[in-house]
C-alpha positions as CSV (number, residue, x, y, z in Angstrom):
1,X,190.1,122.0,156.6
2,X,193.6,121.4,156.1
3,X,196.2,124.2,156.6
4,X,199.1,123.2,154.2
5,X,199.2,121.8,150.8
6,X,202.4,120.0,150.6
7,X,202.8,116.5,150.1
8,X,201.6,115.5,153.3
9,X,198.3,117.7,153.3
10,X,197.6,117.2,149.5
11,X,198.0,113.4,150.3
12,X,195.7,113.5,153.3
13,X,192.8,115.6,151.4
14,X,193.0,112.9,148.7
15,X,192.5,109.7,150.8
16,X,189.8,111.7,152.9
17,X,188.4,112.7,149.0
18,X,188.4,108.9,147.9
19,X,186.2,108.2,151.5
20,X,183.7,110.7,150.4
21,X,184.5,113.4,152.8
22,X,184.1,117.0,152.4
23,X,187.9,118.4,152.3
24,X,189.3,122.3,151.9
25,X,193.4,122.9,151.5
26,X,194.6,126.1,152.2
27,X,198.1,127.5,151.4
28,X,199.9,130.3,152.0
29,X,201.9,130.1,148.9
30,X,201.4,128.1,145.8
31,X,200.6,124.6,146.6
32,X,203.4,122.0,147.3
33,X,206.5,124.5,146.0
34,X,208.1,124.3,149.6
35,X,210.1,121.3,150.7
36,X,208.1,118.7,148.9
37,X,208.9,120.2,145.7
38,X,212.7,120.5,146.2
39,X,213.4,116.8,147.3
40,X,214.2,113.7,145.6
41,X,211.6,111.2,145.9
42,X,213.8,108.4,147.4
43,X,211.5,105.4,149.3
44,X,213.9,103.7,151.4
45,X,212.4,99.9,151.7
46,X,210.9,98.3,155.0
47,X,209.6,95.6,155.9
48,X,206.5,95.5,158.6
49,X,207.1,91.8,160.2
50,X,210.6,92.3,161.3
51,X,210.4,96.8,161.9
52,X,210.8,97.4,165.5
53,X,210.9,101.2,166.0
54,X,208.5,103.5,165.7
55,X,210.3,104.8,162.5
56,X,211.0,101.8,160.6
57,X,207.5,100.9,161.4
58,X,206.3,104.0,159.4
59,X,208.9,103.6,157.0
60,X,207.7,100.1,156.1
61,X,204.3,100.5,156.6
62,X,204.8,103.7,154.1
63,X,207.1,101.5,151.8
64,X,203.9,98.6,151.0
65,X,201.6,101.3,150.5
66,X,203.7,103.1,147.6
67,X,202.8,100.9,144.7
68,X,199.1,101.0,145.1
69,X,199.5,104.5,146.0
70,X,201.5,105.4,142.9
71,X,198.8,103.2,140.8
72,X,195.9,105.3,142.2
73,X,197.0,108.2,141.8
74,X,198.2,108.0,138.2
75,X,194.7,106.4,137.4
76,X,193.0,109.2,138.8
77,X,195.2,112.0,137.4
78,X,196.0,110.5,134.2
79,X,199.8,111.4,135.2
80,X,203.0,109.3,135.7
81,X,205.0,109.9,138.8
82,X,207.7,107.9,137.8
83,X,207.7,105.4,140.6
84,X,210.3,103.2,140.2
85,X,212.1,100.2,141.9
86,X,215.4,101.3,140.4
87,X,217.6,99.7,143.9
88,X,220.2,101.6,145.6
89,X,223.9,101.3,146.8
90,X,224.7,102.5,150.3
91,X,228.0,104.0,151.0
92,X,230.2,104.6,154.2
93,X,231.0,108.6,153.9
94,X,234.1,107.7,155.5
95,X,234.9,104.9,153.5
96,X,235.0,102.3,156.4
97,X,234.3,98.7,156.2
98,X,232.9,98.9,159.4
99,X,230.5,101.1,159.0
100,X,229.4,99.6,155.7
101,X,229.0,96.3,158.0
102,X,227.1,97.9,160.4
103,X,224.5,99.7,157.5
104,X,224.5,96.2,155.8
105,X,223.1,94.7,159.6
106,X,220.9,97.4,160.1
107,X,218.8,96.9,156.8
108,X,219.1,93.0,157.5
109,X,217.8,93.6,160.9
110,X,214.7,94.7,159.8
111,X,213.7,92.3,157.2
112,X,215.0,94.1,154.2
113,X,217.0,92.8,151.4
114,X,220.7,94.3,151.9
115,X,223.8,92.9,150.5
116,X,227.1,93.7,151.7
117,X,229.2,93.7,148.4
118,X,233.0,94.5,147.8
119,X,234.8,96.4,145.4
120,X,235.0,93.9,142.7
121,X,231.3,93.5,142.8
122,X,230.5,96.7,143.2
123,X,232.1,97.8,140.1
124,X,230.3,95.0,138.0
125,X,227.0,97.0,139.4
126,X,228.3,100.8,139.2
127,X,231.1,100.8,136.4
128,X,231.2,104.5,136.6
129,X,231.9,104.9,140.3
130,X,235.3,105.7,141.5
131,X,237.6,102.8,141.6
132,X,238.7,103.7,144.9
133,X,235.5,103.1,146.6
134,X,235.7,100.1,148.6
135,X,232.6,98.1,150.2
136,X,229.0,99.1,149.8
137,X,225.7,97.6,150.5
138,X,223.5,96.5,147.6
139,X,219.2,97.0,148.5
140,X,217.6,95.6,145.3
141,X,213.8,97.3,146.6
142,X,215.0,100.7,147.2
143,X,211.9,102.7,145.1
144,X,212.4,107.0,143.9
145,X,209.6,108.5,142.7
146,X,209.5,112.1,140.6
147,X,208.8,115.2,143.2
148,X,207.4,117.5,140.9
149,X,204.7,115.0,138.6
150,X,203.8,113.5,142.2
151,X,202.5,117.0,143.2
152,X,201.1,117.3,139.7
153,X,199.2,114.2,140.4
154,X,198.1,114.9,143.5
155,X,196.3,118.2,142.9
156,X,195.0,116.7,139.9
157,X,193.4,113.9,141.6
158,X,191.7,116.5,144.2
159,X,190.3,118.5,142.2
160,X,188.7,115.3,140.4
161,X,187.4,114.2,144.0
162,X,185.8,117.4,144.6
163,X,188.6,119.1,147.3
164,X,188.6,122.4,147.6
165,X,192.2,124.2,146.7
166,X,193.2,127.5,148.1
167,X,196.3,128.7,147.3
168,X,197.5,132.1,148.9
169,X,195.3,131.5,151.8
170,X,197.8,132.0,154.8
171,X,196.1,131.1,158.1
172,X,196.4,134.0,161.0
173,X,194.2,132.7,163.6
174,X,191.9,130.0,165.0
175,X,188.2,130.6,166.2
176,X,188.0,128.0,169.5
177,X,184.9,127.3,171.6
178,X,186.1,125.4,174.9
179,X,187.4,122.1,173.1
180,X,186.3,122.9,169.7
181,X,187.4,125.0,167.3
182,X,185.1,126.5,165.2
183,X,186.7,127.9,162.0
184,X,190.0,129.2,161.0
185,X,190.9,132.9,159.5
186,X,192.5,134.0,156.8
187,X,193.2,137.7,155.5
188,X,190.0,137.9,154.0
189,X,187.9,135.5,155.3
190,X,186.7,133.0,158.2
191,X,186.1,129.4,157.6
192,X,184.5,126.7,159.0
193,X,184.4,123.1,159.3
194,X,184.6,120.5,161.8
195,X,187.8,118.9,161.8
196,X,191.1,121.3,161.0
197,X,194.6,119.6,160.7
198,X,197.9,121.4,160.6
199,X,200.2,119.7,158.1
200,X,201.9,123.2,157.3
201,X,205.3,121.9,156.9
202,X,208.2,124.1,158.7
203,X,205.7,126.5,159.3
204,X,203.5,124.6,161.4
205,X,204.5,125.1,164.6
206,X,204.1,129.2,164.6
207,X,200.5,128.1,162.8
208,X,199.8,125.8,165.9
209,X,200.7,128.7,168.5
210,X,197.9,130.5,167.2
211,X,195.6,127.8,168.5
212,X,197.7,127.5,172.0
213,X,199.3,124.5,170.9
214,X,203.0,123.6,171.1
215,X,205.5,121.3,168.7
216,X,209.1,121.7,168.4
217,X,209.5,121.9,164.3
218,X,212.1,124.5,162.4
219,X,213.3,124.8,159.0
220,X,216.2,123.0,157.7
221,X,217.3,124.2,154.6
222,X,218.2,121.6,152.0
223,X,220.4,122.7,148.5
224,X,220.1,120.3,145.4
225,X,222.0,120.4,142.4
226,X,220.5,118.8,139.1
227,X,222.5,117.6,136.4
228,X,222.4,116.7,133.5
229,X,224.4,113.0,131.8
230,X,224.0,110.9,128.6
231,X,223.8,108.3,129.0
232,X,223.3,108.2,133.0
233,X,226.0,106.9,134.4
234,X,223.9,105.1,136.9
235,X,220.5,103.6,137.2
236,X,220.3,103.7,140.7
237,X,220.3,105.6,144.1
238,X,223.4,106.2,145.8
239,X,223.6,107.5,149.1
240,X,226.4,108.1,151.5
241,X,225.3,109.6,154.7
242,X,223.5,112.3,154.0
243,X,224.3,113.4,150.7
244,X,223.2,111.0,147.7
245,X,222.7,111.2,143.8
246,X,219.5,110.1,142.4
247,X,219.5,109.4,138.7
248,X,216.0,110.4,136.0
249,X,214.8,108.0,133.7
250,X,215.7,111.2,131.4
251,X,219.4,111.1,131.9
252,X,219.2,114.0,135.0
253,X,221.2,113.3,138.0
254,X,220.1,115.4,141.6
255,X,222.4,115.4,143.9
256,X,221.9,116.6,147.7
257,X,221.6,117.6,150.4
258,X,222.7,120.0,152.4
259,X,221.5,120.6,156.3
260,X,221.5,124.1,157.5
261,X,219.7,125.7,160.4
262,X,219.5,129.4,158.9
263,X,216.2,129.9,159.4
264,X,213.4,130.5,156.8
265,X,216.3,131.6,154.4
266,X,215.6,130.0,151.2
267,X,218.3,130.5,148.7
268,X,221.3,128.4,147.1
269,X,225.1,129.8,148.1
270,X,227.9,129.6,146.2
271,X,229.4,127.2,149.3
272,X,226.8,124.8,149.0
273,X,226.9,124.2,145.2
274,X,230.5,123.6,144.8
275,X,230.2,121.2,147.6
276,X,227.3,119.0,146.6
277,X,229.1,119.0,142.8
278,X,232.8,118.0,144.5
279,X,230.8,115.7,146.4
280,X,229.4,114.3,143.1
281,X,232.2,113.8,141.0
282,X,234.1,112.4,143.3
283,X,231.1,109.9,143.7
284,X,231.4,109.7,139.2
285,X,234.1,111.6,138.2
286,X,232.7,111.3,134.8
287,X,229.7,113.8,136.6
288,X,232.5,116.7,136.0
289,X,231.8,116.9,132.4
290,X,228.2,116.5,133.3
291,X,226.0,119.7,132.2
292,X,224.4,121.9,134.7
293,X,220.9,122.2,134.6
294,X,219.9,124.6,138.0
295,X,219.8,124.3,141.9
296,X,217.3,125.1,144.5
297,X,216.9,124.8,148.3
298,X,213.9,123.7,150.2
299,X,213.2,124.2,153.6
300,X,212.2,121.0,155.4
301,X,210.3,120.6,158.8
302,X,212.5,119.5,160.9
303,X,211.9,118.3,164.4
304,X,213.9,117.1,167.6
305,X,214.5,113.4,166.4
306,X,213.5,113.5,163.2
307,X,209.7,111.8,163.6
308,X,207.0,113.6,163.0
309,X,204.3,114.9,165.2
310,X,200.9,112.6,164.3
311,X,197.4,112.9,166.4
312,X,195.3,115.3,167.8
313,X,196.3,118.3,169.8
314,X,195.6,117.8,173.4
315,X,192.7,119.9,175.0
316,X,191.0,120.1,172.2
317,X,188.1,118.0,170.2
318,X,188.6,118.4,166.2
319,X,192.3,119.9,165.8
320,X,195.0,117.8,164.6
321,X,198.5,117.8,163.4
322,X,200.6,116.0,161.0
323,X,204.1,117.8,160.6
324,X,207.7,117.5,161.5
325,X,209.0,114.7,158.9
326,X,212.3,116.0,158.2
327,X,213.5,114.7,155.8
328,X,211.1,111.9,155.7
329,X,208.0,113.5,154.2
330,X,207.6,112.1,150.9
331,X,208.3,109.0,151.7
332,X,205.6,108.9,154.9
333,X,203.2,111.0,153.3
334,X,201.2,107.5,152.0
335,X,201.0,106.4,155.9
336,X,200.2,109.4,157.0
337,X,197.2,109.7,154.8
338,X,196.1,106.8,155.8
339,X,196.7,107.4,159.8
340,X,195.0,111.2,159.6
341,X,192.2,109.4,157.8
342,X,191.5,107.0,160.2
343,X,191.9,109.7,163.3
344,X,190.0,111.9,161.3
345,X,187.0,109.5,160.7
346,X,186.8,107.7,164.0
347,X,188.2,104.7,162.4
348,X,190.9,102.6,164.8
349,X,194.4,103.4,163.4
350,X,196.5,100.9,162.1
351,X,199.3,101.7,163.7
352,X,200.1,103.4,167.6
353,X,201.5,106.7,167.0
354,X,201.5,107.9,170.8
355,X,204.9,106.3,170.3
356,X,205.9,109.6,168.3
357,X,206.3,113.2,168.7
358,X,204.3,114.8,171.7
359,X,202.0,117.6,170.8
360,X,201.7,119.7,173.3
């Protein structure tokens, strides 16, 4: 049983699905319309022979797996996610040289293609940016893939390997026998199983303190803005610190994110909208007769460092936990499939994760 059916817990079911294992999601809400839903689907590249910490080692691990992953999925669903190497451009948000440098060595640091450009270049590959924009660093492999047709596919494909989807099934309590526990409870029933994994996004750590078990995660809300431009005045990602644009093959633009601690508030603000569109045409000031399509917030699971809590809960046998990726989830959520499938199935993992989060 898996208690959340975001990205990550739609992603586990399906690789336990494709092993022949018996799988039930539940939800409290409509499946994968939390923070999965209101991202942007950006895979930031890695490169497992040179990653050293634990997070680039996910990352990269995550980023080999996403073309096989994407290929599965749409051959089991029958739908496209859009997965796309489209390459990104890497900004400083305070346009300095340095710090374009220094994001430039990072990348190269760990094995991935990054080229530190300047402005002349840079306008030969973004024509539409603003001219005042000085250095940047070109990564040819950075990949995006469509939120929304990703959770399409995802569903589709576990339904087709015989998972068990319950939506508006909110968990309120754990059924434990010493080390084990022995079922969960909804309002209007009690189920059973032998494994149980909480992978309930922001709300997993109040889900886990039913069971006596203790993670740090809280919501962090996250506004987007969509636009829409024809024809797109970029192909690819751009991202300067937080905040980024990432261009549709169909001419729509997101732009994003904000990162507020308010709680399990999830709305847009007036604040937040004018920002992320200054932010944007400022970016392409061509973006300012660009028309508005809608905005939406997300909350994501955010956690102390920003890695997520993988493995299973101490003092017990068969509960496990896969939550607290930030920002991060989308683009994890092959690795962690795979990871919570080998834990899951007494296989060895591929990868040390006591490195991570500690459940407590």
């Amino acid at each position: 049983v898996l208690i959340g059916g975001g990205v990550i817990g739609l992603s586990i079911a399906f690789e336990l699905a494709s092993r022949g294992a018996a799988v039930q999601v539940l939800d409290q809400g409509p499946f994968g319309r939390e923070s999965s839903w209101a991202g942007a689907g950006m895979i930031t590249p890695g490169n497992p022979a040179a990653a050293k910490s634990p997070e680039t080692r996910l990352r990269a691990e995550s980023f080999v797996l996403w073309p096989d992953w994407a290929a599965r999925l749409r051959e089991e669903s029958g739908i496209d996610t859009e997965f796309t190497r489209c390459g990104g451009i890497e900004l400083s948000p305070n346009r300095s040289a340095f710090e374009v440098a220094a994001i430039a060595a990072k990348f190269q640091s760990e094995g991935v293609p990054a080229q530190l450009i300047g402005s002349p270049e840079l306008r030969e590959l973004e024509p539409h940016l603003n001219p005042e924009i000085g250095d940047a660093v070109y990564l040819p492999d950075y990949c995006q893939v469509r939120n929304p047709r990703l959770l399409k596919a995802l569903l589709v494909a576990c339904a087709a390997r015989g998972v068990v989807l319950s939506a508006g099934s909110q968990v309120i309590g754990f059924e434990r026998d010493g080390l084990r526990v022995l079922s969960v409870r909804t309002p209007t029933e009690s189920i059973s199983a032998k494994q149980f994994v909480v992978c309930s996004g922001a709300w997993s750590q109040s889900v886990l303190a039913q069971a006596g078990a203790s993670i740090c995660v809280e919501p962090v809300r996250g506004q987007i803005v969509l636009l829409e431009a024809l024809p797109p005045p970029t192909r690819r990602i751009l991202e300067v610190g937080s905040r980024y644009i990432v261009p549709r093959a169909d001419g729509r633009l997101l732009i994003g994110s904000t990162e507020e601690h308010v709680g399990f508030e999830k709305l847009n603000t007036t604040e937040a909208v004018a920002e992320l569109l200054r932010f944007g045409s400022e970016l392409i000031p061509s973006l300012k007769a660009a028309r508005f399509d809608r905005c939406w917030s997300g909350l994501r699971p955010g956690s102390p460092n920003g890695q997520p809590y993988l493995g299973r809960v101490p003092d017990t046998d068969n509960l496990f936990v896969a939550a607290g990726h930030f920002r991060a989830g989308l683009m994890l959520s092959p690795i962690t499939a795979v990871l919570l499938r080998q834990l899951l199935l007494g296989e060895k993992p591929d990868l040390a994760i006591s490195s991570l989060q500690r459940i407590q």
